[in-house]
C-alpha positions as CSV (number, residue, x, y, z in Angstrom):
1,X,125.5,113.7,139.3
2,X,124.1,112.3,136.1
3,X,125.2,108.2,136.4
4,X,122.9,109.0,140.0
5,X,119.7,110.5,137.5
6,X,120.0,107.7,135.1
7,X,120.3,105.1,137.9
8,X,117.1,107.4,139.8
9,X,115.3,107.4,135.9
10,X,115.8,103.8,135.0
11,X,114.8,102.4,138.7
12,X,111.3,104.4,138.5
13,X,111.1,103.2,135.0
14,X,111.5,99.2,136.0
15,X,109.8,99.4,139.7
16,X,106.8,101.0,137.7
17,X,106.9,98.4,135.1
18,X,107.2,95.7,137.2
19,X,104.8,96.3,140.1
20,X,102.2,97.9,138.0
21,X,101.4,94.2,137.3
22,X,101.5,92.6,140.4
23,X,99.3,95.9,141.9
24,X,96.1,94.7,139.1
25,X,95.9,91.4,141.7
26,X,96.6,93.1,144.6
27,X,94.0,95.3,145.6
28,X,94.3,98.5,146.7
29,X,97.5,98.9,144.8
30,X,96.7,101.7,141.8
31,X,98.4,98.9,139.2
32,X,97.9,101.0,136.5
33,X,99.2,104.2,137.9
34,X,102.5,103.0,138.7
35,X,104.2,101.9,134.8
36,X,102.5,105.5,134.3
37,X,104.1,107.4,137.1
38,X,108.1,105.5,136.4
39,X,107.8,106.5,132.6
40,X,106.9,109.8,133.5
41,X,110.0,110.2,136.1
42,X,111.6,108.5,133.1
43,X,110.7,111.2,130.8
44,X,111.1,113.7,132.6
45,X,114.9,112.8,133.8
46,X,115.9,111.2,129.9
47,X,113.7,113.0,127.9
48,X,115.5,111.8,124.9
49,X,114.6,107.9,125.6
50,X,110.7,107.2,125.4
51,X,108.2,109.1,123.1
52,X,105.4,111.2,124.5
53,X,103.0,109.0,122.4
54,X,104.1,106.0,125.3
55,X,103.4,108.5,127.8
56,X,100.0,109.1,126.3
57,X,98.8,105.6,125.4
58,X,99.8,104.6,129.3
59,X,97.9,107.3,130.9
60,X,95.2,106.1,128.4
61,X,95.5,102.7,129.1
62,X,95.9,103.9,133.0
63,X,92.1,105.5,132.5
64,X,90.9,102.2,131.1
65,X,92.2,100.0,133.7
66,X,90.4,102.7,135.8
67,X,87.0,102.4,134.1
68,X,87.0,98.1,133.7
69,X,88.1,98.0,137.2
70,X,84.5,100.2,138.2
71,X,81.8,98.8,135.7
72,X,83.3,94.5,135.9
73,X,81.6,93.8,139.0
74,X,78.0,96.0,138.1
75,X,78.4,94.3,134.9
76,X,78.7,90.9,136.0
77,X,76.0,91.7,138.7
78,X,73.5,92.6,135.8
79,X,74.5,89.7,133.9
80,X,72.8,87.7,136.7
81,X,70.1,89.7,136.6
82,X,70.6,92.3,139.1
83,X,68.1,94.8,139.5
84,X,69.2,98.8,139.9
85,X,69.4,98.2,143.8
86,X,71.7,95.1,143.2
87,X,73.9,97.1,141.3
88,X,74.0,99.6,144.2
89,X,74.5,97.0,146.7
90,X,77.7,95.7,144.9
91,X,79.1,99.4,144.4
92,X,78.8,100.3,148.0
93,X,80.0,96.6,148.8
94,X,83.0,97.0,146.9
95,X,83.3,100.4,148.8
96,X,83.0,99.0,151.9
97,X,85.6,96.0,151.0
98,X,87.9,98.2,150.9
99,X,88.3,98.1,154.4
100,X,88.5,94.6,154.7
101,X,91.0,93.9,152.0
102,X,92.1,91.4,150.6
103,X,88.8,89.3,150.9
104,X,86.3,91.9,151.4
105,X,87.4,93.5,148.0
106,X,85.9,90.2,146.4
107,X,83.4,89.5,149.3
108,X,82.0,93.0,149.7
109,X,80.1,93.6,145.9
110,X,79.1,89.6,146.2
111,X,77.2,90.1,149.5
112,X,76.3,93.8,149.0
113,X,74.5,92.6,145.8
114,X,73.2,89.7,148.1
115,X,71.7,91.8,150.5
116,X,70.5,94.6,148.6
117,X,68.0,92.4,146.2
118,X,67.0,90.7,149.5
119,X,66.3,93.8,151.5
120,X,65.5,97.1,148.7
121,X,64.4,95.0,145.5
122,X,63.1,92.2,147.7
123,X,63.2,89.2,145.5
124,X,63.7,85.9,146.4
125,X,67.2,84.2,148.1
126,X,67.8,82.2,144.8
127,X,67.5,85.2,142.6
128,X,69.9,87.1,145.6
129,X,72.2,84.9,145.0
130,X,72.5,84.7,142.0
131,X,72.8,88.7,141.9
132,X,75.5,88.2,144.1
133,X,77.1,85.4,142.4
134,X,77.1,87.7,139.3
135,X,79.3,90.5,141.0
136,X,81.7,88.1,142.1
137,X,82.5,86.5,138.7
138,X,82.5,90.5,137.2
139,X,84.7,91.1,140.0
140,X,86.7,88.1,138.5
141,X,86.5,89.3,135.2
142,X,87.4,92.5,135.7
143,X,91.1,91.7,137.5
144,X,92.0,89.5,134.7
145,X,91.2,92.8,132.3
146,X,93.2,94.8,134.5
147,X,96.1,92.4,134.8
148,X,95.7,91.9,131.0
149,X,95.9,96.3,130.3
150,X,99.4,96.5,133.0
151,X,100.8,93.5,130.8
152,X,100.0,95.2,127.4
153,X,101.2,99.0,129.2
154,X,104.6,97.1,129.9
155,X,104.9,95.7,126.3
156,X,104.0,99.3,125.2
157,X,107.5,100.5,127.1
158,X,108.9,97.9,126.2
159,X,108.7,98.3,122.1
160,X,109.4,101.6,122.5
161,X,112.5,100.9,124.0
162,X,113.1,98.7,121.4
163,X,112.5,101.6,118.8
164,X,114.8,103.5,120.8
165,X,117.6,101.4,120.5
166,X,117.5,99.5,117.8
């Protein structure tokens, strides 16, 4: 019974590690959540391995992932020069390209910035697009930041394994 926890603990611990990654380009995938949810299984089965300070600095780093993930695209929408209905337009776009994923996740902010400023704010198409242009690149900007927090969440296991048994 416990070669078949340790096999259970340590299969959560890498499946977490490794598709908490590859779930920051996927969308819809909580990438964060995952290396947070196998150390925790981890933990919980080998309580003697990894340190609650791990466990704590990944749900942290879990929250962040959370937060860049939200304000990227409104950032990079006001960076172009969105107005407070272009930001709305690429928060309910993003919504909205949810549905549609993989594309409407990137498409959605762009062209709900797009229409918004055309429509609510009413400024001009060059100004639109640029709006929308703006979200995309957040968008952009804000995958590689969450790609970059799973990396660093997997180093953080990783050195503590290292403490562990070194």
């Amino acid at each position: 019974m416990q070669i078949t926890l340790e096999i259970l603990a340590w299969s959560a611990l890498v499946i977490g590690l490794v598709c908490g990654p590859f779930g920051a380009l996927i969308p819809v995938v909580p990438g964060a959540v995952l290396p947070v949810v196998g150390a925790l299984i981890h933990k919980l089965i080998l309580p003697d391995v990894l340190s609650w300070w791990t466990i704590v600095a990944l749900v942290v780093c879990a929250i962040l992932e959370r937060v860049v993930d939200f304000l990227g695209t409104l950032v990079g929408a006001k960076w172009a020069g969105a107005t407070r209905w272009g930001l709305f337009g690429a928060a309910v776009g993003g919504i909205v390209g949810l549905f549609f994923a993989p594309f409407g996740l990137l498409l959605g902010p762009v062209i709900g910035a797009f229409v918004a400023e055309i429509i609510f704010a009413r400024k001009g198409l060059e100004s639109s697009l640029k709006s929308g242009f703006g979200a995309g690149v957040g968008y952009g900007i804000s995958m590689a930041a969450r790609l970059a927090i799973a990396l660093f969440m997997v180093m953080i296991v990783l050195f503590d394994l290292y403490l562990y048994y070194a």
